[in-house]
Residue, then its C-alpha position, 0 to 999 in steps of 0.5 A: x131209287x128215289x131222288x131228292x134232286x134233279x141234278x143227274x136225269x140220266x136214269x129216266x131215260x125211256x125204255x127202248x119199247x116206248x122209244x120205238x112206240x114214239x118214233x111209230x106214232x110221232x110225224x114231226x120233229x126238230x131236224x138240227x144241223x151245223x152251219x158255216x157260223x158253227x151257231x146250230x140250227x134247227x127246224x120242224x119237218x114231218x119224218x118217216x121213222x123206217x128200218x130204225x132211221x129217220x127219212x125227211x126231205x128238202x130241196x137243194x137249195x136249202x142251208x142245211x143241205x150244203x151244211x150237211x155236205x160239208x159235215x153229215x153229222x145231224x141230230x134229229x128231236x122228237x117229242x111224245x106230245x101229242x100222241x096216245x102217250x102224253x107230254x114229257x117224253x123226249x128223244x134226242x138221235x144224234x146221227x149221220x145224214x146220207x143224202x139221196x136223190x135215186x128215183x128208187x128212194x124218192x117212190x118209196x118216200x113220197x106217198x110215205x110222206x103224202x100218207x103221213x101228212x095226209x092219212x085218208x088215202x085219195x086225190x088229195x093224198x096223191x097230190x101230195x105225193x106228186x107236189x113233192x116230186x120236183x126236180x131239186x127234191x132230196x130225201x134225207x135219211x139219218x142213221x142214228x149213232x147215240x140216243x139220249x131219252x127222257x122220262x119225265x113220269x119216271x122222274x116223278x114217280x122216284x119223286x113221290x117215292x122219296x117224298x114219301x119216304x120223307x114224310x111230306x107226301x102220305 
């Protein structure tokens, strides 16, 4: 239906295929949380996006593992720029946080991690993996519980089909 205004974006969101398509080819996202002082908080960390959750990883002494204890609700942001998609597709997760530091988790994780960061399999991508494995390393997985997405060539074509409709485009 086309718009004259922006006010409601809510039907823009992404179809669910080009979401997944996202999270596959994405590697970075903002991870946000809530501190003491209730003033969130959020920073990039390279993600691997497995079984429809997000798994990253911190060290122990890190804010947003003790922020994370006291209450796991996270929300994690990822942008299509910079993949095969383009710009101005967005992905808000809003989730639960589980913390892990099982060894079983951690194999898994790291050379997923190394291979993500560095793509060429070899020493350097080894290396990776085994700089990760230290003894106050924590793997993160985030359940996502809501999405809000966004479209932004969808918002533009119902643009250019209302500005037609009114005349000011041909």
């Amino acid at each position: 239906m086309p718009q004259f205004n922006y006010d409601d974006v809510t039907e823009y969101g992404l179809d669910p295929e080009v979401r997944e398509e996202i999270l596959q080819k994405q590697i970075e996202c903002t991870f946000i949380w809530g501190p003491k002082d209730h003033w969130a908080v959020g920073v990039l960390m390279t993600y691997i996006w497995k079984d429809g959750r997000f798994w990253v990883s911190a060290t122990s002494q890190r804010k947003r593992i003790a922020a994370i204890r006291r209450d796991p609700r996270v929300s994690i942001v990822v942008s299509s720029h910079g993949t095969d998609l383009g710009p101005a597709k967005g992905i808000t997760a809003k989730g639960r946080a589980i913390i892990h530091d099982d060894q079983e988790t951690k194999d898994w994780f790291y050379p997923a991690c190394a291979a993500v960061n560095i793509p060429t399999p070899g020493k350097l991508q080894d290396a990776f993996a085994q700089m990760m494995d230290t003894e106050r390393r924590l793997v993160i997985e985030v359940v996502p519980e809501k999405w809000i997405t966004f479209d932004a060539t969808k918002m533009m074509m119902a643009s250019i089909e209302a500005w037609k409709k009114e005349g000011i485009l041909d």
